[in-house]
N, C-alpha and C positions, 0 to 999 in steps of 0.2 A: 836372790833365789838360789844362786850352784853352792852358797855357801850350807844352807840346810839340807838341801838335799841330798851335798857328795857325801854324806856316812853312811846313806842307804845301799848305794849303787852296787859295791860290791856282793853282799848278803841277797838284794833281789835280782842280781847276776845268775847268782846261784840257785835260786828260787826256779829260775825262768829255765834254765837247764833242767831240772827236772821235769816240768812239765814238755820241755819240748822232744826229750830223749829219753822220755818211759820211764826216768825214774819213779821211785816212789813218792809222789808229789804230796799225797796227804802226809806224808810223815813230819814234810815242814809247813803243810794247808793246810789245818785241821779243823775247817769250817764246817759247821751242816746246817742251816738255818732252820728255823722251827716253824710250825705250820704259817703263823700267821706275817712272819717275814718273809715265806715265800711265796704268797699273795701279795704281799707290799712292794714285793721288787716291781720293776720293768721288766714287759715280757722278754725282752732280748737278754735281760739277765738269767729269766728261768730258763730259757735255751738255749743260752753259753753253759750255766752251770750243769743242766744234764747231758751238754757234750761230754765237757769234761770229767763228769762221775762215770760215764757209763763204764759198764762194767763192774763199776765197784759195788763194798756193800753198803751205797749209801741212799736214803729214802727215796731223794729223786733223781739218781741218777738214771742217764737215758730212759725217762720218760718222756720225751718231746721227740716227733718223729723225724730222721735224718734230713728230711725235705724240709721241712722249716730250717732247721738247723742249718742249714748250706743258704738258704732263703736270706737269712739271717748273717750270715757270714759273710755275704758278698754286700749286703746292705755297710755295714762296720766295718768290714777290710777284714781279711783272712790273718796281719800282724797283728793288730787293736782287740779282735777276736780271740785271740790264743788263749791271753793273759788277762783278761777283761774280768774272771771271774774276783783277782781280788779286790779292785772295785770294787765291785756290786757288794764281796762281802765289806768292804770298810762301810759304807751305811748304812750296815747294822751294826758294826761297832762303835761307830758314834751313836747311833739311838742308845745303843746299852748304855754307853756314857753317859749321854746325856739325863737317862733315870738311875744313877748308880749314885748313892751319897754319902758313900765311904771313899773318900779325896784317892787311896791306892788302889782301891779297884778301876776309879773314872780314871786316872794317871794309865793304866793299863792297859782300859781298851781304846783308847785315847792314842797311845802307841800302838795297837795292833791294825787298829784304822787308819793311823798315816802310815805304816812301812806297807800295807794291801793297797790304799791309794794311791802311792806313789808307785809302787811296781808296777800298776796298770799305766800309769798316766805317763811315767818318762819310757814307754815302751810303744804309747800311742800315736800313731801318725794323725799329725796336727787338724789333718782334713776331715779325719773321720766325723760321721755326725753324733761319735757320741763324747767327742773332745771336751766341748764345752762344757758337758754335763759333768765331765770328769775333773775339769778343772773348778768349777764349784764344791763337788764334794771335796777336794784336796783344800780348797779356801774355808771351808767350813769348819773341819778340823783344824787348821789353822787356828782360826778365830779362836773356836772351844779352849786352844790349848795355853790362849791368849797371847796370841803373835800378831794381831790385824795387818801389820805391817809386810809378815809373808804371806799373807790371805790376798793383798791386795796383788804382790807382785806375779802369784799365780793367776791371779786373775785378767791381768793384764796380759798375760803370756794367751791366754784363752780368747781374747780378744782382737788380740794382732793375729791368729793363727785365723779366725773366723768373725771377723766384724759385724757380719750381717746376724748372728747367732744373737737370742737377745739373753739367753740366763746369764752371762760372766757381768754383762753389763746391773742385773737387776741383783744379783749378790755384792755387785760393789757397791752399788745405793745403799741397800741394806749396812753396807759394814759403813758406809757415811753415817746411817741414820742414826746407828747406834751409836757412833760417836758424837752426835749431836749437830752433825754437822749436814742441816738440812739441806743449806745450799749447796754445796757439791753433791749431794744426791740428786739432785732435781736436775746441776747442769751432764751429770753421770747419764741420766734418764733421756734428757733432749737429746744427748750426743747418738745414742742409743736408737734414737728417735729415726733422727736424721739416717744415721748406718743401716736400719731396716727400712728407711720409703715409708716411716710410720702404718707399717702393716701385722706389726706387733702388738696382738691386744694383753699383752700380760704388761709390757711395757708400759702403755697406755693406763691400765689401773693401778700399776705402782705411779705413775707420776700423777694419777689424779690424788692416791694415798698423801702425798709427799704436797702438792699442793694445798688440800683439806689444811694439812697442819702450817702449813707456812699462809694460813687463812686467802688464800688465792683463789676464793669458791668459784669464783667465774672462769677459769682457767680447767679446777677439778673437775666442772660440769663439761667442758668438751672432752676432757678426755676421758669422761664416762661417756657420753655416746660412742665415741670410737672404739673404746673396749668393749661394751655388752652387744656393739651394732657388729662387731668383728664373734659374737658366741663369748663373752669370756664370762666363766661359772660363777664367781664367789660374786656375794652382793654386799660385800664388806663397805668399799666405794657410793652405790646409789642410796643404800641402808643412811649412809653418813648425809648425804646431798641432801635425804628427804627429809632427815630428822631436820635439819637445817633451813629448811625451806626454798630446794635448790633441785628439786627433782620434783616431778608429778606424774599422773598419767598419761599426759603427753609423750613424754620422753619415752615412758614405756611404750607406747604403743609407735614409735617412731624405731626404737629400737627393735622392736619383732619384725617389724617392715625390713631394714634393714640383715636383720639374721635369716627371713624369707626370702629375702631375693638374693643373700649371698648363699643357701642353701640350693637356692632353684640351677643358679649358674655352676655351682659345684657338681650337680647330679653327676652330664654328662662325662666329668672328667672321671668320679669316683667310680663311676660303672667301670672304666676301662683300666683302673689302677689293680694291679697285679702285687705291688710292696706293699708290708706292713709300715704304717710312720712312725718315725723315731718320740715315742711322748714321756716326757721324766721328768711331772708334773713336781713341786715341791712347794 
């Protein structure tokens, strides 16, 4: 890991200096994101970033009112906070990349995405709840850049720093899967499993995913209840079970029980919750 990242440290040294001592930060920031990326972010992205514009002349600087913003700042830590904005811009410099099909344009923003990734992420205190999240988009780029090998060790680092967090666990599956290598995504997913109390329904429907293909349907089928029984959106998983002959009305209606009654037990708490929650769906 310190071997790729020590040629950055210096440059986003200096980066981070500007932002924190007034200099002129866009002169080496020169991000603005365009309408429809700025809907795609994570709210606490759009609230970090019109911290940091306000004043300037830029679209959405300081249009987010102070009181979220400080709301928002003590949620992610006041350090994680400061410098969080190049996150948020590296993906969308990976998305550029990823539809760019001239090899020296993707190479470029490919590079502007991990030196903004990693200034956020080696500046992040490890506890923040937006650690993990940040450590996947640095593996992500990785991947793209075709490094899996420092995708993984990023990831690992996101994991020791936060065990119970389930994305570092569910992008290392993914970088299994794509290697082929189903088995170690699946025992990736149980470990996962186990370090969350199995209360993780994203986990849950990557390991029913990851079963489906390792033909394990009896196994896929519980851990389709636990994920759609726990709200989880996509029907990527049941879609798969029914075509199969592995799901039916039963389950559905086993499952709405299940998201009604853990809807009914949530009320109480969600009336008195005052935070916004950290969500950086992917």
């Amino acid at each position: 890991m310190r071997a790729f990242i020590r040629p950055l440290k210096k440059s986003a040294a200096a980066l981070l200096l500007c932002v924190l001592f007034g200099a002129p930060a866009h002169a080496a920031w020169d991000f603005e994101p365009t309408a429809l990326e700025w809907q795609a972010w994570p709210v606490y992205c759009r609230v970090q970033y019109s911290w940091v514009n306000a004043g300037f002349e830029f679209t959405y600087g300081g249009t987010v009112p102070n009181e979220t913003v400080q709301n928002w700042r003590q949620i992610i830590g006041a350090e994680t906070f400061t410098g969080m904005h190049h996150w948020c811009a590296s993906m969308h410099f990976l998305n550029r990349a990823r539809g760019e099909s001239d090899p020296k344009l993707r190479n470029f923003e490919l590079n502007r995405a991990s030196e903004d990734a990693l200034f956020s992420f080696l500046r992040a205190d490890p506890l923040s709840p937006v650690y993990p999240n940040m450590a996947v988009t640095v593996a992500q780029i990785r991947d793209a850049m075709g490094k899996p090998d420092e995708a993984e060790e990023v990831l690992q680092r996101g994991i020791k720093a936060q065990p119970k967090r389930p994305e570092a666990y569910v992008m290392l599956a993914v970088l299994d899967r794509k290697q082929h290598k189903l088995g170690d995504a699946r025992d990736v997913l149980k470990q996962a499993d186990e370090a969350t109390a199995g209360t993780s329904s994203e986990i849950q429907y990557n390991l029913g995913l990851i079963n489906v293909e390792l033909g394990d349907d009896a196994a896929a089928h519980a851990n389709a209840l636990k994920a759609y029984g726990h709200g989880y959106p996509l029907p990527g998983l049941k879609n798969m079970l029914r075509k199969a002959g592995h799901w039916n009305e039963a389950d559905d209606r086993a499952v709405q029980a299940s998201v009604a009654a853990l809807a009914a037990a949530a009320a109480p708490a969600a009336a008195s919750s005052v935070s916004p929650p950290i969500a950086d769906k992917r």
